[in-house]
MARSEZA-313839 format. One line per 8 residues: their letters; for each residue x, y, z of N, C-alpha, C, CB. Coordinates in steps of 0.2 Angstrom, whole numbers, plus 5000, padded with zeros to 4 digits. Glycine has a CB too. Example, Ala and Ser with C-alpha at 12.3 -4.5 7.8 and 13.67 -1.06 7.14 Angstrom:
AS = 5066 4972 5039 5062 4978 5039 5066 4984 5039 5057 4978 5045  5064 4989 5035 5068 4995 5036 5064 5000 5039 5070 4997 5029
END
This chain:
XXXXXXXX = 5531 5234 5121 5526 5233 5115 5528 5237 5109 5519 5235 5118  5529 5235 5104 5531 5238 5098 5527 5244 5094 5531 5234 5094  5521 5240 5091 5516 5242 5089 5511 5247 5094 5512 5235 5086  5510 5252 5089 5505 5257 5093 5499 5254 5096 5503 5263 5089  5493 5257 5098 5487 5254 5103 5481 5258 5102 5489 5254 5112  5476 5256 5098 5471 5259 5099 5466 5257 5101 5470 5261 5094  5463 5263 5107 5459 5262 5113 5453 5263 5111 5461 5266 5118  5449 5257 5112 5440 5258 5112 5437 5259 5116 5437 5253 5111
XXXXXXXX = 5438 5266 5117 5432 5269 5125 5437 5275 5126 5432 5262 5135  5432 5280 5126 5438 5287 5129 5433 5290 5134 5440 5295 5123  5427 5285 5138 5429 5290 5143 5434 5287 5152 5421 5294 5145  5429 5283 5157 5432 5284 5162 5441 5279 5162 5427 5282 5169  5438 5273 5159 5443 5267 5159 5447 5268 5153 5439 5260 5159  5446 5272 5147 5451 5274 5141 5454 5278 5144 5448 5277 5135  5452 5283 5147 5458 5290 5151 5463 5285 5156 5453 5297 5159  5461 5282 5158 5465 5276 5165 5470 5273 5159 5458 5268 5170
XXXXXXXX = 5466 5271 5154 5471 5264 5149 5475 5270 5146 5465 5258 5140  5475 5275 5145 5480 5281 5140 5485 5280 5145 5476 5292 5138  5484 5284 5150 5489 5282 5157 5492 5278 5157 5487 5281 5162  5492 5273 5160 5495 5269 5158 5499 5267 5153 5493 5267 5160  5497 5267 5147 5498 5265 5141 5506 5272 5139 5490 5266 5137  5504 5277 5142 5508 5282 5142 5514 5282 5146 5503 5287 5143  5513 5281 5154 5517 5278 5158 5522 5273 5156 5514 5275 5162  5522 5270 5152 5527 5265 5149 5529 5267 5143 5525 5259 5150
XXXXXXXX = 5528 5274 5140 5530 5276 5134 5528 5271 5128 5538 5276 5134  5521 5269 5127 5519 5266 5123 5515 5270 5118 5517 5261 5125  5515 5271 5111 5511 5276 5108 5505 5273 5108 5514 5278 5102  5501 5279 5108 5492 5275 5108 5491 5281 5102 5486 5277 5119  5487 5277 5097 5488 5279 5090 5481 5282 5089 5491 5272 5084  5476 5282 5092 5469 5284 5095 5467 5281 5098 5465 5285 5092  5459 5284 5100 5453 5283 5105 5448 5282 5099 5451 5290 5110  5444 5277 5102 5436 5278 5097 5430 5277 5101 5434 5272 5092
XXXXXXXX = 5427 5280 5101 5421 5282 5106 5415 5282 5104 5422 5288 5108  5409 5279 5104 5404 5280 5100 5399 5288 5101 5400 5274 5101  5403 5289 5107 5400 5296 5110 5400 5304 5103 5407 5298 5118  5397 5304 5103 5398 5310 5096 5402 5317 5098 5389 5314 5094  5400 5318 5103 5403 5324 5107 5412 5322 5110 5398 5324 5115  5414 5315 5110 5419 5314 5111 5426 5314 5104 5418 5308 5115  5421 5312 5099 5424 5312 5094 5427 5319 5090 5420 5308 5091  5433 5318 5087 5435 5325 5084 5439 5329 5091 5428 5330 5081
XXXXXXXX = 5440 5326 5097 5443 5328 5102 5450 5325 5103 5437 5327 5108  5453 5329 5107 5458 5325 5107 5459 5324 5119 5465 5330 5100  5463 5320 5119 5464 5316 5125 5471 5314 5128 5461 5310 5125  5474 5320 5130 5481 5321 5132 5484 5320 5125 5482 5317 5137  5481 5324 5121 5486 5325 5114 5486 5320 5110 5494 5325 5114  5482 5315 5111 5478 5309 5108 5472 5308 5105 5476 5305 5111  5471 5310 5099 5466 5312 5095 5461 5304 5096 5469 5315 5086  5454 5307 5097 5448 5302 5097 5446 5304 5094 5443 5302 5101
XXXXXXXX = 5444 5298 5090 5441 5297 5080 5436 5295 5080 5443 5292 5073  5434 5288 5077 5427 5289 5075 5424 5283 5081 5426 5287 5067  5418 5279 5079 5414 5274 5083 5420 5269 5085 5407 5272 5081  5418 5264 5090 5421 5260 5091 5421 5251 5086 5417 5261 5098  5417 5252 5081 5416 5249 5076 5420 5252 5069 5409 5248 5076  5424 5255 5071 5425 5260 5063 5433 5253 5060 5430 5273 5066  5428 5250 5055 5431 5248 5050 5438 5249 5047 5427 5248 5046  5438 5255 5046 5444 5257 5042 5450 5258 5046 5442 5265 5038
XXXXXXXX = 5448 5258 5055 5455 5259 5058 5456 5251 5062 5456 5266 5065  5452 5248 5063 5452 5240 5063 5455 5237 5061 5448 5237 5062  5454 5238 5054 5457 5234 5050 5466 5235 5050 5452 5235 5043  5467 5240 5053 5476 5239 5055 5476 5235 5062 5482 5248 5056  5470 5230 5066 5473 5227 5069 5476 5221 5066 5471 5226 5073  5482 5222 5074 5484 5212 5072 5491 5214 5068 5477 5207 5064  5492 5217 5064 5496 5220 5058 5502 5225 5061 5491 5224 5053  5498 5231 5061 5501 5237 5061 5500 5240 5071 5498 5244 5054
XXXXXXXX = 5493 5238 5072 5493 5240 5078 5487 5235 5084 5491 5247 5077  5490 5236 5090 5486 5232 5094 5481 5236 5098 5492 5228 5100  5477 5232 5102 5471 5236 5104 5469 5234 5112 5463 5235 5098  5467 5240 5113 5463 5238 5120 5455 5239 5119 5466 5243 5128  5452 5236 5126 5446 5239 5126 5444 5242 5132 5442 5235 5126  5441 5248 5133 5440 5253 5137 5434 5256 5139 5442 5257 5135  5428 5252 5135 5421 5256 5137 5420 5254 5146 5413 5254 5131  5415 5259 5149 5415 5258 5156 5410 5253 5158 5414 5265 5159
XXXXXXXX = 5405 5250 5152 5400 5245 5153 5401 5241 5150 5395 5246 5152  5402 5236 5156 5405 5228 5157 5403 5224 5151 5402 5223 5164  5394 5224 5146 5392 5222 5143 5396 5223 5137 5386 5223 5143  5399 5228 5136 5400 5232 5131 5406 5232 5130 5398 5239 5132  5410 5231 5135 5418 5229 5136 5419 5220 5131 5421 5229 5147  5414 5216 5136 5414 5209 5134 5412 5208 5126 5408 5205 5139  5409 5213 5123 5404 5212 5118 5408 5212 5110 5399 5218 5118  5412 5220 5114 5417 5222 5110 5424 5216 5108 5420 5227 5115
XXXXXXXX = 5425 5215 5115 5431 5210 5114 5429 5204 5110 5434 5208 5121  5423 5200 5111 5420 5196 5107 5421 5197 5098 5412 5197 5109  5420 5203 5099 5419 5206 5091 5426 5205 5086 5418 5215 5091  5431 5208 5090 5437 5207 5089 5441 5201 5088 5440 5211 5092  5439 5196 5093 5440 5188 5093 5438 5186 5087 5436 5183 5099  5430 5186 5085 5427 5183 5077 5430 5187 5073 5419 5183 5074  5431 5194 5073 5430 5196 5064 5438 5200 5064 5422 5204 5062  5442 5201 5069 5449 5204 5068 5453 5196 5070 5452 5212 5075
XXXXXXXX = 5451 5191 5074 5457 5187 5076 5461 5188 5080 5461 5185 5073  5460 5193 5084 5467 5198 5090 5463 5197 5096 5469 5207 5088  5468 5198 5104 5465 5198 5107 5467 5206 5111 5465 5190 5109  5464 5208 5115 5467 5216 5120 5473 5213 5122 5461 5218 5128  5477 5217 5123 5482 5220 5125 5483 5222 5132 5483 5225 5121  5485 5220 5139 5484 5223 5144 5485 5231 5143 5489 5220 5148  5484 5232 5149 5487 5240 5151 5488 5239 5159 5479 5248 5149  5495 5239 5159 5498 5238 5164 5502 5246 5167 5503 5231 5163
XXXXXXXX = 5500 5250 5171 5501 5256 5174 5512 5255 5176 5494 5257 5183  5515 5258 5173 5523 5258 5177 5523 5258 5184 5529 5266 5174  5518 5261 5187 5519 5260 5193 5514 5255 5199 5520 5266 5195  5513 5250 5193 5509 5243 5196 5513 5240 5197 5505 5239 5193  5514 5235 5204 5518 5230 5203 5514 5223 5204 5524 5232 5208  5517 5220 5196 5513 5212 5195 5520 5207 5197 5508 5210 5185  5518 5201 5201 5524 5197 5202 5524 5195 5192 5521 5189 5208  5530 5191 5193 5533 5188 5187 5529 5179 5189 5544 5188 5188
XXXXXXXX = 5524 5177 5195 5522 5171 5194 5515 5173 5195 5524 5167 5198  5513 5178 5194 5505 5180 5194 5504 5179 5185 5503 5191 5199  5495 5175 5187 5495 5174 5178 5491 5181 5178 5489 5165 5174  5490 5182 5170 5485 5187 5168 5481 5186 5161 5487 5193 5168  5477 5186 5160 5474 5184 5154 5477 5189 5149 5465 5184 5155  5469 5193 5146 5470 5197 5139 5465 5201 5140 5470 5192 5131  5466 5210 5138 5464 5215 5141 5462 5219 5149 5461 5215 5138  5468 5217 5151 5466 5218 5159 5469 5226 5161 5471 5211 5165
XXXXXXXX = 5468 5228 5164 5469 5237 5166 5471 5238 5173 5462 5242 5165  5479 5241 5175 5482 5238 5180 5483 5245 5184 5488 5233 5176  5479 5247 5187 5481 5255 5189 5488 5256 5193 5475 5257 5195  5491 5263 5194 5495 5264 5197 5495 5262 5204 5496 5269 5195  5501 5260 5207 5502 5258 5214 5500 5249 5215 5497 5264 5220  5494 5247 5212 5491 5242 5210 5497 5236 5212 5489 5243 5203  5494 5231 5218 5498 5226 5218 5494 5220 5217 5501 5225 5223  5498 5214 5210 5496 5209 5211 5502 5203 5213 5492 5208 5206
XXXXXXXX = 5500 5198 5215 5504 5194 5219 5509 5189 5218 5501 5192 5221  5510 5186 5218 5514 5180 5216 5508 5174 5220 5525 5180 5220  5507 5172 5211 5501 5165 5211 5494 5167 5209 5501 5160 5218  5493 5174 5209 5488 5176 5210 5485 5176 5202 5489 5183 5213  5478 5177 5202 5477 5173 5193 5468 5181 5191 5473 5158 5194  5471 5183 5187 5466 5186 5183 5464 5185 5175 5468 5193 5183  5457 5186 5177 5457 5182 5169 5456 5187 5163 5452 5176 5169  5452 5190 5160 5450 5193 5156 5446 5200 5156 5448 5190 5154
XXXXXXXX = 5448 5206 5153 5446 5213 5155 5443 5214 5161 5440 5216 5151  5448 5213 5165 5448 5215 5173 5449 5224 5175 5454 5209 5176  5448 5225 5180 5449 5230 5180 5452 5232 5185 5446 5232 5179  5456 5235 5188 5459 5235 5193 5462 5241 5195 5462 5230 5193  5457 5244 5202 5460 5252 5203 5467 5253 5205 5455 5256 5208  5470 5261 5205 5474 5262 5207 5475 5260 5216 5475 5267 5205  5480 5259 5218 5483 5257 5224 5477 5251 5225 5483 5263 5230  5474 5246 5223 5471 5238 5223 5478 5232 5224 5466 5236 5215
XXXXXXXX = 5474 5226 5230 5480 5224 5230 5474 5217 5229 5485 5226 5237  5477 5212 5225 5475 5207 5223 5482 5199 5227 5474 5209 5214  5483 5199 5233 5487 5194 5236 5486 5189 5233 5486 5192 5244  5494 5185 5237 5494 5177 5236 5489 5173 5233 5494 5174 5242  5489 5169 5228 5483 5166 5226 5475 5170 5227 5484 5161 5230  5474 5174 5227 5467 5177 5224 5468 5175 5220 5465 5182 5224  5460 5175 5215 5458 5175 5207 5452 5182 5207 5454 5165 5205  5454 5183 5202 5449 5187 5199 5446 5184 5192 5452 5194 5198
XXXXXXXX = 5440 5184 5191 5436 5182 5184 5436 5185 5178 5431 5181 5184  5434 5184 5174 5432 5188 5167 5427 5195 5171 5428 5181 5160  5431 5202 5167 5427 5207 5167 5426 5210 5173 5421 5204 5164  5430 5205 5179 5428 5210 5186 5430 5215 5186 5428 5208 5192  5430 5221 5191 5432 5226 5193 5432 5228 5201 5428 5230 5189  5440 5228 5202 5441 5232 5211 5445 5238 5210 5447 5228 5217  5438 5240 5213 5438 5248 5213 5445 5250 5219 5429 5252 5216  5449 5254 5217 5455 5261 5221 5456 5257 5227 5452 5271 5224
XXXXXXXX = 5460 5256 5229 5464 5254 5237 5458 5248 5240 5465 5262 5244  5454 5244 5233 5451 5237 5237 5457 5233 5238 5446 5233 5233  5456 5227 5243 5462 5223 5243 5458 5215 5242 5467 5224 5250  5461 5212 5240 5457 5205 5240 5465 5201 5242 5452 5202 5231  5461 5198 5248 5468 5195 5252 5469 5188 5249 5468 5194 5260  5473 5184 5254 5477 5177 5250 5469 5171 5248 5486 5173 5256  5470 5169 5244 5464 5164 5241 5458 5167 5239 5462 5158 5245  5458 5172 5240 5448 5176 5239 5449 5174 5231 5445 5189 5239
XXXXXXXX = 5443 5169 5229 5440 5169 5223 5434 5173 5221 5438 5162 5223  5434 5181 5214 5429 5183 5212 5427 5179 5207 5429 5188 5211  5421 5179 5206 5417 5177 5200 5418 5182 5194 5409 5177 5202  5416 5180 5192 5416 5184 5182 5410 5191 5184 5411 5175 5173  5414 5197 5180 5410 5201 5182 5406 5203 5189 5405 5200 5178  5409 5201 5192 5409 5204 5200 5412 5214 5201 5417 5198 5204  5411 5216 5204 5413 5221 5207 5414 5224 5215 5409 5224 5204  5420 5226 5216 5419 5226 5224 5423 5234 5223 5425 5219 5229
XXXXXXXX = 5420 5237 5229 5419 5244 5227 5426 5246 5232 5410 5247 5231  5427 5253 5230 5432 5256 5232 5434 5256 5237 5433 5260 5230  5440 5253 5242 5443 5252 5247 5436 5247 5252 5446 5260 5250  5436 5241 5248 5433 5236 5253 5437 5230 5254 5426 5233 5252  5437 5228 5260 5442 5223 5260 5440 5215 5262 5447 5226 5265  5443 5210 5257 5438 5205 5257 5445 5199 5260 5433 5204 5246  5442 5197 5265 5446 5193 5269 5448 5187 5266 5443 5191 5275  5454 5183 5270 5456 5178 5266 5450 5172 5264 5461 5175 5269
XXXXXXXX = 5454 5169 5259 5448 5164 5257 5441 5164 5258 5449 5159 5258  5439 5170 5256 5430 5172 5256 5428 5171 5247 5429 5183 5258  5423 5168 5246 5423 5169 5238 5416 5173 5234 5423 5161 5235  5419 5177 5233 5416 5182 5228 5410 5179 5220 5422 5185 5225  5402 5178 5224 5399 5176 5217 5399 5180 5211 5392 5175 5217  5399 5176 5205 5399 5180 5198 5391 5187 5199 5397 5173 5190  5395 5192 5196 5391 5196 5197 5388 5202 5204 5388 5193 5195  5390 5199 5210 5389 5201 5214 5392 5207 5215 5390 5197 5218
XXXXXXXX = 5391 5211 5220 5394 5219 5220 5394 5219 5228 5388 5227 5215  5400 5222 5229 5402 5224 5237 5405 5232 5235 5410 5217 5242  5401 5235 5241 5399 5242 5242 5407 5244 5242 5394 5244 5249  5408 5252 5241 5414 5255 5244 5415 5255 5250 5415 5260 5243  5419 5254 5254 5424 5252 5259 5420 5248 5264 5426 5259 5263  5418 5241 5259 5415 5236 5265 5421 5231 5268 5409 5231 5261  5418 5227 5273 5423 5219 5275 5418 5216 5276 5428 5218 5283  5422 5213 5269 5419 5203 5266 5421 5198 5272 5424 5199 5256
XXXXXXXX = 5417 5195 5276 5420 5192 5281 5417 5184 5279 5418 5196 5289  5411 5183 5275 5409 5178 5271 5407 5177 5264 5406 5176 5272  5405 5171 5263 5406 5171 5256 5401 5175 5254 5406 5165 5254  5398 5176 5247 5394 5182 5244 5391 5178 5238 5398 5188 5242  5384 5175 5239 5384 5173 5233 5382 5177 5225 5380 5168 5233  5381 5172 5219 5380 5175 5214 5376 5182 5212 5378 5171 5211  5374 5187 5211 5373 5193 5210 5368 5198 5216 5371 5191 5204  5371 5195 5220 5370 5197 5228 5375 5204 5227 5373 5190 5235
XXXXXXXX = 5371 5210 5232 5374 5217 5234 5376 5215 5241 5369 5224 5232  5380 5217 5242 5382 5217 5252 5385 5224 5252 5388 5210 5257  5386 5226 5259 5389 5233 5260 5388 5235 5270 5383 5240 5253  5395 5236 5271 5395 5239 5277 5401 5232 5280 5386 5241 5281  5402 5234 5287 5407 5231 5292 5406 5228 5297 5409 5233 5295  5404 5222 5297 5405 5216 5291 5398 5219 5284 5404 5206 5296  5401 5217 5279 5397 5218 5275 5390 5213 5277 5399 5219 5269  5384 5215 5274 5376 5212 5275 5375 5212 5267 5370 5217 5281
XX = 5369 5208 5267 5364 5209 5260 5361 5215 5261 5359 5202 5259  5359 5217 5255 5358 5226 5254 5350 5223 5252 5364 5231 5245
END
Protein backbone atom coordinates (compact mmCIF):
# COMPACT_ATOMS: atom_id res chain seq x y z
CA UNK A 1 0.00 0.00 0.00
CA UNK A 2 1.45 3.29 -0.92
CA UNK A 3 -0.62 5.88 0.41
CA UNK A 4 -0.70 6.40 4.18
CA UNK A 5 -4.09 5.29 6.20
CA UNK A 6 -6.24 7.08 8.38
CA UNK A 7 -7.99 5.12 11.03
CA UNK A 8 -11.52 5.82 12.24
CA UNK A 9 -11.70 4.49 15.78
CA UNK A 10 -8.78 4.51 18.40
CA UNK A 11 -9.93 2.45 20.69
CA UNK A 12 -10.13 -1.60 20.88
CA UNK A 13 -10.22 -2.41 16.96
CA UNK A 14 -8.09 0.92 15.96
CA UNK A 15 -5.16 -0.32 18.38
CA UNK A 16 -5.57 -3.92 16.57
CA UNK A 17 -5.90 -1.90 12.89
CA UNK A 18 -2.47 0.33 13.99
CA UNK A 19 -0.91 -3.10 14.46
CA UNK A 20 -1.33 -4.48 11.95
CA UNK A 21 -1.15 -1.70 9.77
CA UNK A 22 2.24 -1.15 11.42
CA UNK A 23 3.31 -4.88 10.99
CA UNK A 24 3.65 -4.41 7.47
CA UNK A 25 5.34 -1.06 7.56
CA UNK A 26 2.48 0.92 6.40
CA UNK A 27 2.32 4.52 7.58
CA UNK A 28 -0.91 5.26 9.40
CA UNK A 29 -1.09 9.10 9.03
CA UNK A 30 -3.78 9.35 12.14
CA UNK A 31 -6.56 8.14 14.36
CA UNK A 32 -10.01 9.91 14.70
CA UNK A 33 -12.05 9.32 17.59
CA UNK A 34 -15.06 11.00 18.56
CA UNK A 35 -13.99 10.22 22.15
CA UNK A 36 -12.83 13.83 23.57
CA UNK A 37 -10.50 12.27 25.91
CA UNK A 38 -8.88 10.35 23.09
CA UNK A 39 -8.18 13.16 21.05
CA UNK A 40 -4.89 15.21 21.13
CA UNK A 41 -3.33 11.78 22.31
CA UNK A 42 -1.24 10.06 20.57
CA UNK A 43 -1.16 5.80 19.91
CA UNK A 44 2.05 4.21 19.46
CA UNK A 45 3.49 7.55 18.15
CA UNK A 46 0.31 8.03 16.14
CA UNK A 47 -1.23 11.13 16.80
CA UNK A 48 -5.31 10.95 17.34
CA UNK A 49 -7.07 14.19 15.87
CA UNK A 50 -10.19 15.09 15.71
CA UNK A 51 -13.92 13.26 15.34
CA UNK A 52 -14.47 10.66 13.14
CA UNK A 53 -16.45 13.02 10.63
CA UNK A 54 -13.65 15.68 10.52
CA UNK A 55 -13.97 17.15 6.96
CA UNK A 56 -10.74 18.73 6.59
CA UNK A 57 -8.78 15.17 6.89
CA UNK A 58 -11.36 13.28 4.75
CA UNK A 59 -11.26 15.11 2.23
CA UNK A 60 -7.43 13.73 1.43
CA UNK A 61 -9.32 10.52 0.85
CA UNK A 62 -9.09 8.68 -2.22
CA UNK A 63 -6.17 11.08 -3.30
CA UNK A 64 -3.42 11.37 -0.92
CA UNK A 65 -4.68 8.72 1.66
CA UNK A 66 -6.67 5.51 2.21
CA UNK A 67 -8.79 4.69 5.28
CA UNK A 68 -10.04 2.10 7.46
CA UNK A 69 -12.73 1.75 9.75
CA UNK A 70 -12.28 0.97 13.42
CA UNK A 71 -14.99 1.91 15.83
CA UNK A 72 -15.82 -1.16 18.17
CA UNK A 73 -19.81 -0.79 17.39
CA UNK A 74 -20.84 -2.78 14.54
CA UNK A 75 -23.72 0.04 13.82
CA UNK A 76 -21.13 2.49 13.83
CA UNK A 77 -18.39 0.67 11.79
CA UNK A 78 -21.35 -0.12 8.97
CA UNK A 79 -22.57 3.59 9.20
CA UNK A 80 -19.30 4.96 8.84
CA UNK A 81 -18.36 3.03 5.88
CA UNK A 82 -21.80 3.96 4.33
CA UNK A 83 -20.67 7.56 4.81
CA UNK A 84 -17.54 7.25 3.00
CA UNK A 85 -19.19 5.06 -0.05
CA UNK A 86 -21.79 8.40 -0.68
CA UNK A 87 -19.87 11.37 0.16
CA UNK A 88 -15.76 10.38 -0.26
CA UNK A 89 -16.44 7.39 -3.15
CA UNK A 90 -13.71 5.18 -1.43
CA UNK A 91 -14.07 2.13 0.06
CA UNK A 92 -11.82 0.67 3.61
CA UNK A 93 -8.72 -0.71 3.08
CA UNK A 94 -8.11 -4.12 4.76
CA UNK A 95 -5.86 -4.46 7.78
CA UNK A 96 -4.27 -7.60 7.24
CA UNK A 97 -1.76 -8.49 10.46
CA UNK A 98 2.15 -9.76 8.68
CA UNK A 99 1.55 -12.57 10.64
CA UNK A 100 -1.95 -13.68 9.25
CA UNK A 101 -1.84 -16.20 6.85
CA UNK A 102 -4.77 -15.57 3.98
CA UNK A 103 -4.66 -18.18 0.97
CA UNK A 104 -4.02 -16.39 -2.44
CA UNK A 105 -7.71 -18.20 -3.30
CA UNK A 106 -9.55 -17.00 -0.25
CA UNK A 107 -11.95 -13.86 -1.39
CA UNK A 108 -12.15 -10.79 0.89
CA UNK A 109 -14.21 -7.90 0.50
CA UNK A 110 -13.36 -4.17 1.73
CA UNK A 111 -12.32 -3.26 5.38
CA UNK A 112 -11.76 -6.46 6.86
CA UNK A 113 -9.19 -6.73 10.09
CA UNK A 114 -7.02 -9.76 9.95
CA UNK A 115 -5.39 -10.51 13.46
CA UNK A 116 -2.01 -11.87 14.00
CA UNK A 117 -1.53 -15.86 13.63
CA UNK A 118 -5.02 -15.52 12.01
CA UNK A 119 -5.83 -18.25 9.32
CA UNK A 120 -7.97 -17.97 6.40
CA UNK A 121 -8.31 -20.62 3.84
CA UNK A 122 -8.14 -21.32 0.37
CA UNK A 123 -11.93 -20.78 -1.03
CA UNK A 124 -12.80 -19.30 1.98
CA UNK A 125 -14.93 -16.01 1.39
CA UNK A 126 -15.31 -12.76 3.82
CA UNK A 127 -17.22 -10.12 2.99
CA UNK A 128 -17.12 -6.72 4.50
CA UNK A 129 -15.69 -5.03 8.02
CA UNK A 130 -15.27 -8.37 9.30
CA UNK A 131 -13.42 -8.92 12.10
CA UNK A 132 -11.23 -11.47 12.81
CA UNK A 133 -9.19 -12.18 16.13
CA UNK A 134 -5.74 -13.10 16.53
CA UNK A 135 -4.98 -16.90 16.18
CA UNK A 136 -8.93 -17.30 14.34
CA UNK A 137 -9.11 -19.84 11.78
CA UNK A 138 -11.69 -19.38 9.06
CA UNK A 139 -11.12 -23.16 6.81
CA UNK A 140 -11.94 -24.44 3.53
CA UNK A 141 -14.87 -22.83 2.16
CA UNK A 142 -16.31 -21.01 5.28
CA UNK A 143 -18.03 -17.63 4.65
CA UNK A 144 -18.11 -14.94 6.89
CA UNK A 145 -20.76 -11.93 6.22
CA UNK A 146 -20.74 -8.25 6.24
CA UNK A 147 -19.55 -6.87 9.71
CA UNK A 148 -19.13 -10.17 11.62
CA UNK A 149 -16.64 -10.75 14.21
CA UNK A 150 -14.51 -14.15 15.49
CA UNK A 151 -13.27 -13.39 18.44
CA UNK A 152 -9.09 -14.91 19.37
CA UNK A 153 -8.51 -18.61 18.52
CA UNK A 154 -12.35 -19.08 17.25
CA UNK A 155 -12.21 -21.54 14.41
CA UNK A 156 -15.01 -21.82 11.83
CA UNK A 157 -14.31 -25.11 10.04
CA UNK A 158 -14.75 -26.16 6.30
CA UNK A 159 -18.32 -24.74 4.84
CA UNK A 160 -19.76 -22.96 8.23
CA UNK A 161 -21.79 -20.16 6.66
CA UNK A 162 -22.11 -16.74 9.16
CA UNK A 163 -24.60 -14.41 8.64
CA UNK A 164 -23.98 -10.56 8.43
CA UNK A 165 -23.12 -9.22 11.79
CA UNK A 166 -22.93 -12.33 13.55
CA UNK A 167 -20.53 -12.83 16.35
CA UNK A 168 -18.90 -15.90 17.71
CA UNK A 169 -17.09 -15.51 20.87
CA UNK A 170 -13.47 -16.16 21.65
CA UNK A 171 -12.16 -19.71 21.17
CA UNK A 172 -15.63 -21.43 20.01
CA UNK A 173 -15.56 -23.80 17.70
CA UNK A 174 -18.25 -24.10 15.07
CA UNK A 175 -18.27 -27.54 13.28
CA UNK A 176 -18.30 -28.22 9.69
CA UNK A 177 -20.98 -26.99 7.69
CA UNK A 178 -23.15 -25.53 10.66
CA UNK A 179 -24.65 -22.14 9.60
CA UNK A 180 -24.43 -19.19 11.51
CA UNK A 181 -27.82 -16.81 11.52
CA UNK A 182 -27.30 -12.98 10.78
CA UNK A 183 -26.82 -11.49 13.97
CA UNK A 184 -26.76 -14.40 16.18
CA UNK A 185 -23.97 -14.52 18.93
CA UNK A 186 -22.11 -17.84 20.11
CA UNK A 187 -20.63 -17.42 23.66
CA UNK A 188 -16.75 -17.75 24.32
CA UNK A 189 -15.39 -21.10 24.08
CA UNK A 190 -18.64 -22.70 22.76
CA UNK A 191 -19.22 -26.07 20.08
CA UNK A 192 -21.72 -25.07 17.38
CA UNK A 193 -22.77 -28.64 16.67
CA UNK A 194 -26.06 -27.05 14.81
CA UNK A 195 -27.33 -24.69 12.99
CA UNK A 196 -28.15 -21.19 14.90
CA UNK A 197 -30.70 -19.20 13.79
CA UNK A 198 -31.06 -15.40 13.06
CA UNK A 199 -30.23 -13.37 16.17
CA UNK A 200 -30.39 -16.29 18.58
CA UNK A 201 -27.46 -16.36 21.59
CA UNK A 202 -26.26 -20.04 22.34
CA UNK A 203 -23.29 -20.85 24.68
CA UNK A 204 -21.66 -23.95 26.19
CA UNK A 205 -20.73 -27.81 24.89
CA UNK A 206 -22.59 -28.37 22.71
CA UNK A 207 -23.73 -24.97 22.72
CA UNK A 208 -27.85 -24.36 23.64
CA UNK A 209 -30.12 -21.32 23.30
CA UNK A 210 -29.27 -18.79 26.17
Amino acid sequence: MENPVIILGAQTVGTTALDAFQSNDVVVYCLLDDDTKLQNTELNDVPVMGNTDDKELLKLLGKKCEVFVATDDTASRKSLTSMLRDEYEVAPVNAIHQRASVSEHAWLGHGNLIGPNAVVAGNAKLGDGCIVGANAVIDVKAELGDYSQLGAGAILNAGVVVGEQAFIGAGAVVVAGVKIGAKARVGAGSVVVADVPANQTVFGNPAQKV
